[in-house]
C-alpha positions as CSV (number, residue, x, y, z in Angstrom):
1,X,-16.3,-10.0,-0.3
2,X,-15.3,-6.8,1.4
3,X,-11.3,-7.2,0.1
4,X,-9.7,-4.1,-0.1
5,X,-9.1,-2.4,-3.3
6,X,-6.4,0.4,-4.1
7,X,-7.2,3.4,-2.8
8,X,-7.7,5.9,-5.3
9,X,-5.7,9.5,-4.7
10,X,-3.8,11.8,-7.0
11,X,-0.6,10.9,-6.3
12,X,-1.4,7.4,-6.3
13,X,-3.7,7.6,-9.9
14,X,-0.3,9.7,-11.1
15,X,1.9,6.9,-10.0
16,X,-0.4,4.2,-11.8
17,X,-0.3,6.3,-15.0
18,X,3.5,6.3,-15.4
19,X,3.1,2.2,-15.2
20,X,4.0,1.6,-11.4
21,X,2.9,-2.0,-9.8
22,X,-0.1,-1.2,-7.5
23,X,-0.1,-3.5,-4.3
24,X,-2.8,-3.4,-1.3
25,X,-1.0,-4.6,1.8
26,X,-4.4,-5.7,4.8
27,X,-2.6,-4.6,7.9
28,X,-4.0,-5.6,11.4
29,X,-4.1,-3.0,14.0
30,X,-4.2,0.1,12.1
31,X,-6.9,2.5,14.0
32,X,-5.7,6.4,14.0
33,X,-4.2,9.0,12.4
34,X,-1.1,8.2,14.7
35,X,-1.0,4.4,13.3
36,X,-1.3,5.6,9.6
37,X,1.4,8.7,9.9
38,X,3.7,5.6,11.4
39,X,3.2,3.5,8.1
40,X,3.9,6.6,5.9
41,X,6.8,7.6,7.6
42,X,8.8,4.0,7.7
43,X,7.3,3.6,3.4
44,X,7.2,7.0,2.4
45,X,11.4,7.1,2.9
46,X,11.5,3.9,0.5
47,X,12.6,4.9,-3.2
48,X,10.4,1.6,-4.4
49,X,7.3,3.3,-3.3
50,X,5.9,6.6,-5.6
51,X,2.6,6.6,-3.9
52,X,0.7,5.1,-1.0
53,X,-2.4,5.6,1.2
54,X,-3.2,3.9,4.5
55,X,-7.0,3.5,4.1
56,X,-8.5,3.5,7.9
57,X,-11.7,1.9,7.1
58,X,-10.9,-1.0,5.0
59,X,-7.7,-1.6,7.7
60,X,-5.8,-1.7,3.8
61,X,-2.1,0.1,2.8
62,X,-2.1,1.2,-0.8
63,X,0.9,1.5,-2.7
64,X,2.5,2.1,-5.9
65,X,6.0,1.1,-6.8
66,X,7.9,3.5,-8.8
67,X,8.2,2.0,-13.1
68,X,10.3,-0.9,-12.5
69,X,11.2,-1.4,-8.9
70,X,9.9,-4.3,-7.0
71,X,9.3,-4.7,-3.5
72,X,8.7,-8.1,-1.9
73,X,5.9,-9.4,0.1
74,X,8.7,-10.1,2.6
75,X,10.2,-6.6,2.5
76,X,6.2,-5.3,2.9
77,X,5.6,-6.9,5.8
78,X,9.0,-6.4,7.5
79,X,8.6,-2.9,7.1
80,X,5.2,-3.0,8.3
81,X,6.4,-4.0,11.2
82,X,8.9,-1.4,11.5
83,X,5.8,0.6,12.3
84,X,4.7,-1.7,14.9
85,X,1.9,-3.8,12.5
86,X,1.8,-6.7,11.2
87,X,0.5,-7.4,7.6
88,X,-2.8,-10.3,6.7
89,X,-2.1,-10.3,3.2
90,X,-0.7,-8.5,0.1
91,X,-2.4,-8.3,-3.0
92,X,-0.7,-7.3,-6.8
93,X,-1.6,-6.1,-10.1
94,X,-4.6,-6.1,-11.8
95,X,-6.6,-7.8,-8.8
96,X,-6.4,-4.5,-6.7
97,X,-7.6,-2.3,-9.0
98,X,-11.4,-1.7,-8.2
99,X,-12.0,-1.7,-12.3
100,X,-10.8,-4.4,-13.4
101,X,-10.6,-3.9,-17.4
């Protein structure tokens, strides 16, 4: 099963910690730096989002709502295609989360 899992970074473990929803988002057509610096432009402007990582390999956008704010699979994948991509899937909570506990 080679499903994406969150990518772990600082800013995303610190986002985690203070109890923000972790979502993996499998996005088609992401290759380059150029493709990745679109994604975090269009959901690094969202207040939702306190953390996120576009993961080149695994084709997989990480993210990690702020405490309390939501963020829809809808509004994922419309912004997703803001940048130009289109979104497989979106996965939440506990499932993402390479550790499972």
């Amino acid at each position: 099963d080679n499903t994406a899992m969150l990518t772990s970074t600082d800013a995303i473990e610190a986002a985690l910690s203070e109890g923000g929803e972790p979502i993996v988002a499998d996005v088609l057509g992401v290759v380059c730096d150029f493709c990745a610096l679109a994604m975090n432009k269009i959901f690094g402007k969202r207040g939702e989002v306190a953390a996120m990582y576009v993961d080149l390999d695994t084709k997989a956008l990480s993210l990690v709502l702020t405490p309390g704010a939501s963020l829809s699979d809808e509004a994922i994948a419309d912004l997703a295609m803001q940048a130009g991509y289109r979104v497989a899937d979106v996965r939440r909570g506990r499932e993402v989360l390479g550790n499972p506990s």
